[in-house]
N, CA and C atoms as an extended XYZ file, in Angstrom:
309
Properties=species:S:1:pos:R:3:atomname:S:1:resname:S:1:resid:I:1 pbc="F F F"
N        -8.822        6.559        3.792 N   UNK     1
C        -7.993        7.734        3.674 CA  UNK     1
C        -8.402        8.525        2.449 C   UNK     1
N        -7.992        9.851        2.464 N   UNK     2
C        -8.210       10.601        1.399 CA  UNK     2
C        -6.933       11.216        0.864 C   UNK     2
N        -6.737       10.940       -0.628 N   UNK     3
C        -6.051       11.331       -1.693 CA  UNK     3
C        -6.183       12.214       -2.899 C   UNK     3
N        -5.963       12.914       -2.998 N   UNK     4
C        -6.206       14.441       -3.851 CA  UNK     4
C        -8.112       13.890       -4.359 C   UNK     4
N        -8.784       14.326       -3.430 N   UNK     5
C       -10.230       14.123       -3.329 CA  UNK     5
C       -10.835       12.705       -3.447 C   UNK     5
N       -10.139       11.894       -3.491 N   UNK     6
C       -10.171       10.375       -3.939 CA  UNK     6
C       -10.362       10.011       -2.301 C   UNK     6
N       -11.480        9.615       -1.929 N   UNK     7
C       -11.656        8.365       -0.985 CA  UNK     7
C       -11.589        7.228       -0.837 C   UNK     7
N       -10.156        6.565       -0.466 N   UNK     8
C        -9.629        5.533       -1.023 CA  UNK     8
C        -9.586        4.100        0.535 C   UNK     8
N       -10.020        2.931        0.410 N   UNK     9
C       -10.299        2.325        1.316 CA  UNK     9
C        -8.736        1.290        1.553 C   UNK     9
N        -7.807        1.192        2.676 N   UNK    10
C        -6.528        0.423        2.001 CA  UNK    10
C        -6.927       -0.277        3.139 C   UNK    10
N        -6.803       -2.047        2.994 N   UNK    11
C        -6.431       -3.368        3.878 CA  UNK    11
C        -5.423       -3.734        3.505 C   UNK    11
N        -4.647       -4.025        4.852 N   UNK    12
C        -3.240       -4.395        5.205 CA  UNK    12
C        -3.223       -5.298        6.466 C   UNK    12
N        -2.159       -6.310        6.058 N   UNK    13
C        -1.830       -7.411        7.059 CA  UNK    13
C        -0.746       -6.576        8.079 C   UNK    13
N        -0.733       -7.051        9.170 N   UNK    14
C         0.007       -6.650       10.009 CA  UNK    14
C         0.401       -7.606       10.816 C   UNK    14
N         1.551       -7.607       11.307 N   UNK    15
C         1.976       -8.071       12.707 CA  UNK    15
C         1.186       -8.137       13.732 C   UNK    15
N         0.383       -6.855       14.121 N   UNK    16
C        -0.572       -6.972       15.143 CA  UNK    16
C        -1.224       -8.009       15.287 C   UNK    16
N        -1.600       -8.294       14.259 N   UNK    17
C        -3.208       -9.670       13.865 CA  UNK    17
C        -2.748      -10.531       14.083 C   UNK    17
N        -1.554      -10.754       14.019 N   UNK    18
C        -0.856      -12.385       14.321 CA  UNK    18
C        -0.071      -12.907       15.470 C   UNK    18
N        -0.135      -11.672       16.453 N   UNK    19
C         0.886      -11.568       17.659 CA  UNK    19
C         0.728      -13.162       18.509 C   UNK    19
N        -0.604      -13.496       18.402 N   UNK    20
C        -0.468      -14.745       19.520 CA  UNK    20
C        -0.549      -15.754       18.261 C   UNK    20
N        -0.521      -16.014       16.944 N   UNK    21
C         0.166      -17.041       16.403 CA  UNK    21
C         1.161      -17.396       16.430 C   UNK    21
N         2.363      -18.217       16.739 N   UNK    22
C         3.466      -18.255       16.602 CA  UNK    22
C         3.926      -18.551       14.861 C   UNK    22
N         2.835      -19.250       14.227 N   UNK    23
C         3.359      -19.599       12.725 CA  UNK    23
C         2.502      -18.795       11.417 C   UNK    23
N         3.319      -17.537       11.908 N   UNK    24
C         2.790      -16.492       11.071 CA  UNK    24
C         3.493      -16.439        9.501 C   UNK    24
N         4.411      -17.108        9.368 N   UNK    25
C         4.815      -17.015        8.210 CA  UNK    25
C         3.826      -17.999        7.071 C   UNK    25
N         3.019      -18.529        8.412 N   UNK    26
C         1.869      -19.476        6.627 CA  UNK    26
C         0.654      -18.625        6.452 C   UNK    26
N         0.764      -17.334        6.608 N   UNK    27
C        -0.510      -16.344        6.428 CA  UNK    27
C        -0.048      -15.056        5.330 C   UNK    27
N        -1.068      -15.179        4.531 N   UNK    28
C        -1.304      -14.520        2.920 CA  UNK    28
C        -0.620      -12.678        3.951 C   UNK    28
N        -0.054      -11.940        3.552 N   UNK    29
C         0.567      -10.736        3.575 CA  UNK    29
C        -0.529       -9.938        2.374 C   UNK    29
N        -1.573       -9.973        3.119 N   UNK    30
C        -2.622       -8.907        2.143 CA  UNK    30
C        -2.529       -7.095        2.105 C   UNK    30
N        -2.506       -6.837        1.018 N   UNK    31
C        -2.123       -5.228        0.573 CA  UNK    31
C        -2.853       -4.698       -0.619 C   UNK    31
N        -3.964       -4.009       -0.051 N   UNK    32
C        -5.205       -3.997       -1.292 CA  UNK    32
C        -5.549       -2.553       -1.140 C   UNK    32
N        -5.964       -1.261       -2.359 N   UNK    33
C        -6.332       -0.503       -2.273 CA  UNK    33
C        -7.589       -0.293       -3.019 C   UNK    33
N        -8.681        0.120       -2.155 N   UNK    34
C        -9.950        0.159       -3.423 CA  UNK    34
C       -10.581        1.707       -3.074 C   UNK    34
N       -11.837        1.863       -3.411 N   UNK    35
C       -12.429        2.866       -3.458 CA  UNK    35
C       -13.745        3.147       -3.536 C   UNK    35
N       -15.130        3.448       -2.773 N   UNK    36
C       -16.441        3.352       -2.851 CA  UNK    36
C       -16.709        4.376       -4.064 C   UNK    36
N       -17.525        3.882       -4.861 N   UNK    37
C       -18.144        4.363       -5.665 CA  UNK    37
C       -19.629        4.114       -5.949 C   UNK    37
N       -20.734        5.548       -5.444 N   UNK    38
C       -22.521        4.821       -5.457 CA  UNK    38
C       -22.495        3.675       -5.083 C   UNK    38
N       -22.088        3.401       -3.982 N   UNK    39
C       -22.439        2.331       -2.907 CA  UNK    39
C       -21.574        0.848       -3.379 C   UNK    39
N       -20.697        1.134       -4.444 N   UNK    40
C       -19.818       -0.394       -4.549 CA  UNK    40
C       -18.496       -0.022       -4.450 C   UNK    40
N       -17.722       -1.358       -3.785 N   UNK    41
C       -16.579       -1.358       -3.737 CA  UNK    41
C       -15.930       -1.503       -5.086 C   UNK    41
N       -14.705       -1.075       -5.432 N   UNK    42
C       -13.904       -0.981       -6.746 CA  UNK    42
C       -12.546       -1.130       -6.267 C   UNK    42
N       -11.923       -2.853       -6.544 N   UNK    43
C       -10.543       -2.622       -6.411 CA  UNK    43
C        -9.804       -1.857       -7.354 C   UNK    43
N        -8.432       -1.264       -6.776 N   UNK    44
C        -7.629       -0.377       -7.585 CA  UNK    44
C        -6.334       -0.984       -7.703 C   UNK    44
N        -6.087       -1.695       -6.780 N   UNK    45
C        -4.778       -2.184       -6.595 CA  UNK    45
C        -4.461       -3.381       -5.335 C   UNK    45
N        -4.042       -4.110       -6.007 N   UNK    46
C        -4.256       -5.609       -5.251 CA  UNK    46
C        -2.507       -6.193       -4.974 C   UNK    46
N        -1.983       -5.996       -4.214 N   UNK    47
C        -0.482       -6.489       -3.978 CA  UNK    47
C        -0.086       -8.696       -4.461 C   UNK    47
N         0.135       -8.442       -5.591 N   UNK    48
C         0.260      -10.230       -6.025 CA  UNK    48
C         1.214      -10.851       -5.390 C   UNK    48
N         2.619      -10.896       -4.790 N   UNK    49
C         3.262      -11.654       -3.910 CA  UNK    49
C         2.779      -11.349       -2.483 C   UNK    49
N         1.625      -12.723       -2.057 N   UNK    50
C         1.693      -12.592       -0.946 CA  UNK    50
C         1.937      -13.328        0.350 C   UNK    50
N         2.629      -13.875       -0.347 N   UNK    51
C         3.938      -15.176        0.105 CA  UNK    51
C         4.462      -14.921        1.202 C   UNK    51
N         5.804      -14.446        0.652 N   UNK    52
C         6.792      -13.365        1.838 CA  UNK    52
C         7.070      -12.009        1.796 C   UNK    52
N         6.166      -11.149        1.389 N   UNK    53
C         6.571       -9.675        1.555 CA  UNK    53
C         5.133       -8.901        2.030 C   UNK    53
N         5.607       -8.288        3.092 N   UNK    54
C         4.723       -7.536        3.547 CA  UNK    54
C         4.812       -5.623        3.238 C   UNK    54
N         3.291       -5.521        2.555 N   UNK    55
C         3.419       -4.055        2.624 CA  UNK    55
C         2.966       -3.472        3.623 C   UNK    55
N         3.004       -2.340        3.891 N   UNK    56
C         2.386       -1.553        4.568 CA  UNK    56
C         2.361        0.280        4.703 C   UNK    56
N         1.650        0.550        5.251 N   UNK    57
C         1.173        2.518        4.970 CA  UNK    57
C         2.268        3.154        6.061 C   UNK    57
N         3.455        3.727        5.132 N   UNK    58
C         4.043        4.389        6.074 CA  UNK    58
C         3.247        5.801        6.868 C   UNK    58
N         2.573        6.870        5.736 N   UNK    59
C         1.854        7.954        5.600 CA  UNK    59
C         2.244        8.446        3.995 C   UNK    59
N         1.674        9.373        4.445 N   UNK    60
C         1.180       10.268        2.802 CA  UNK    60
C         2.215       11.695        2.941 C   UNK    60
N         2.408       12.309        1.689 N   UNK    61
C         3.215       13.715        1.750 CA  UNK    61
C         2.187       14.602        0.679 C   UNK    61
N         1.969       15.771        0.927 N   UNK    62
C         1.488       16.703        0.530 CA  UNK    62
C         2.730       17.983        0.038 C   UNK    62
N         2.276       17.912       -1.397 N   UNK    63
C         3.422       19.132       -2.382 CA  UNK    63
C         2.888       20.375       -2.139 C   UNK    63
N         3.902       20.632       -2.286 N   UNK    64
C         3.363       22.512       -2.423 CA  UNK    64
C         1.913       22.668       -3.470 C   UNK    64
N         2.177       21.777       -4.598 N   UNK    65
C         1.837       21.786       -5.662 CA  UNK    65
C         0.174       21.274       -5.083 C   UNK    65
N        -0.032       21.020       -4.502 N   UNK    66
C        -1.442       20.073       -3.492 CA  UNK    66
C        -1.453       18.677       -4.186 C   UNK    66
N        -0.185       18.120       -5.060 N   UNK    67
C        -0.455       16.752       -5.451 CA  UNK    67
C         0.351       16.309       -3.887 C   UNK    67
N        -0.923       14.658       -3.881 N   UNK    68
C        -0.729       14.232       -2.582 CA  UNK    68
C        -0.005       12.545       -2.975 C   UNK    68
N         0.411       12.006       -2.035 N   UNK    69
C         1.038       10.791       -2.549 CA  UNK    69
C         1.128        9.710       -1.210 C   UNK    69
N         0.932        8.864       -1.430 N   UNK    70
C         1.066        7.570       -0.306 CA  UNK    70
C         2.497        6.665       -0.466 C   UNK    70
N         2.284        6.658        0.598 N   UNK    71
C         3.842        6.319        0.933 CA  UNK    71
C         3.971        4.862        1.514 C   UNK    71
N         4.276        3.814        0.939 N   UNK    72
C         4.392        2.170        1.764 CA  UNK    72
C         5.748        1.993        1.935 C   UNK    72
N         5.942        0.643        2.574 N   UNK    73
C         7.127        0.242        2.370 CA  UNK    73
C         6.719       -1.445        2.314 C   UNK    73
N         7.132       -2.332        1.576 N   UNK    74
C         7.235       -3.522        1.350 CA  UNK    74
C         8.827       -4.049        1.625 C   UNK    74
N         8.518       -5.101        2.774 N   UNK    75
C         9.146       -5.662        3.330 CA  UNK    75
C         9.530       -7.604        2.997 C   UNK    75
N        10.653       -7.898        3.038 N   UNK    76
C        10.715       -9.698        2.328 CA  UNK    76
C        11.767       -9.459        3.139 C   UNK    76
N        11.755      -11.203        3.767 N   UNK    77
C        13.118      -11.636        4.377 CA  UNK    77
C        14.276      -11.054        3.732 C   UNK    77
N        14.993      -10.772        2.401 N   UNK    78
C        16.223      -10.263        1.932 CA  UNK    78
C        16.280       -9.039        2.049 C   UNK    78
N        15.529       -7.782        1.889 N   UNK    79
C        15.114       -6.585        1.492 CA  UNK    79
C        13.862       -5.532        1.777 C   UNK    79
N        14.043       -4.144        1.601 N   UNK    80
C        12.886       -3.328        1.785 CA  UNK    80
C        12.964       -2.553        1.219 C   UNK    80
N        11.829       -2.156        0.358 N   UNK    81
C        11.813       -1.373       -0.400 CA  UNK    81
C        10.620       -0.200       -0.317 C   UNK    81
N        10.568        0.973       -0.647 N   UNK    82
C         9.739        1.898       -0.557 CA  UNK    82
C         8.683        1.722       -1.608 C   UNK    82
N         6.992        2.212       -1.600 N   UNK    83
C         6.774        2.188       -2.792 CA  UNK    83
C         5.859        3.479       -3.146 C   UNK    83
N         5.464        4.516       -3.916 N   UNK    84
C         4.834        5.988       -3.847 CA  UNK    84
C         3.592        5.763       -4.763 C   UNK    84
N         2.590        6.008       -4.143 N   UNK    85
C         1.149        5.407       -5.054 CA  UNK    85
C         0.697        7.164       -5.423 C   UNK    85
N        -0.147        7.405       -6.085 N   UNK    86
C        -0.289        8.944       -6.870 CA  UNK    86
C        -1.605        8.533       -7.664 C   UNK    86
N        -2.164        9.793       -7.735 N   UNK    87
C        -3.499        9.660       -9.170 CA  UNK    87
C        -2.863       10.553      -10.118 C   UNK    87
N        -3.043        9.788      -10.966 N   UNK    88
C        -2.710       10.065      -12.462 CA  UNK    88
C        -3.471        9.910      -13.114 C   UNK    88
N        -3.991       11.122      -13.608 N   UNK    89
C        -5.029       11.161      -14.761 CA  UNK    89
C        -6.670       10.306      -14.659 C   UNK    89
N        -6.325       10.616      -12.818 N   UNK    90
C        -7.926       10.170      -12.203 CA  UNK    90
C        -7.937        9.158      -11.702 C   UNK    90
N        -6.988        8.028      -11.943 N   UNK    91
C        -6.142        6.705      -11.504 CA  UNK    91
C        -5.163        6.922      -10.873 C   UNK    91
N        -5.332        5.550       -9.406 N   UNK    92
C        -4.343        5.575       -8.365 CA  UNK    92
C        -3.195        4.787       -9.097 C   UNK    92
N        -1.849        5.066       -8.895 N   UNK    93
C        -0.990        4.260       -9.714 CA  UNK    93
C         0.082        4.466       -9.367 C   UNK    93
N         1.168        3.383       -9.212 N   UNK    94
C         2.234        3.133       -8.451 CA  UNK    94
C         3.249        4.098       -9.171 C   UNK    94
N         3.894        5.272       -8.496 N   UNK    95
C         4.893        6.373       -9.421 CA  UNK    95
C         6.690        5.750       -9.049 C   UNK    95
N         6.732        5.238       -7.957 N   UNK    96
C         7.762        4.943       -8.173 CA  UNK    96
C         7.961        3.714       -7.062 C   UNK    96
N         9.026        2.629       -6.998 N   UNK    97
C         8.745        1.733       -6.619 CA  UNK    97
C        10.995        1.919       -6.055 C   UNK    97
N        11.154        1.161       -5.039 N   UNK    98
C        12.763        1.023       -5.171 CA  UNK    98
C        13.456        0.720       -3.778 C   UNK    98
N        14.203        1.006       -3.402 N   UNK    99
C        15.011        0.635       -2.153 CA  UNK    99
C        16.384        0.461       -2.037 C   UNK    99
N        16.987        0.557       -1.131 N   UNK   100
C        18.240        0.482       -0.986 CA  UNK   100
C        18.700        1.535       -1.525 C   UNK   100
N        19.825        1.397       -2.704 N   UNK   101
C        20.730        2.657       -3.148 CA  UNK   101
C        19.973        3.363       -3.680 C   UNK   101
N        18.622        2.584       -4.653 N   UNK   102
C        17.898        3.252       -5.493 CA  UNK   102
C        17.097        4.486       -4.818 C   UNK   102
N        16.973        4.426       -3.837 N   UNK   103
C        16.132        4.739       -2.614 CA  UNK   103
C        16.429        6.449       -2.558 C   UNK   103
């Protein structure tokens, strides 16, 4: 996908991949964002609980302003929460994170 000129590469676990496992809860919930640069990969952002919460790419919103922003939602048996990824100062970086009331 592309982010305010940033060509950004995101892997995500899904439901899909696991449909004919029945014991999907013993599989890593991977959520990784990187980026090619002169021919190498560069992680940017690597999701560390990957236990029980699953993220995933809702879509992106575009401002008036042309700042662009990605949109997930991370999911755990108790809760779901939204999370808004952004470049800042040339770096992809999590702007706001929350759910429920915070939401």
């Amino acid at each position: 996908m592309r982010l305010e000129d940033k060509d950004l590469v995101i892997v995500q676990w899904t439901t899909a991949d696991f449909i004919d496992k029945p014991d999907e809860r013993s599989t890593k919930r991977i959520f990784a964002i990187g980026s090619m640069d002169q021919g190498r990969f560069h992680l940017l952002h690597w999701k560390q609980n990957t236990e029980d919460e699953g993220e995933r790419v809702i879509g992106t919103i575009r401002l008036r302003s042309g700042r662009e922003f990605l949109i997930t939602t991370a999911i755990d048996p108790e809760s779901q929460r939204f999370r808004v990824y952004g470049i800042r100062n040339g770096k992809l970086a999590m702007v706001y994170s929350g759910g429920g009331s915070s939401c």
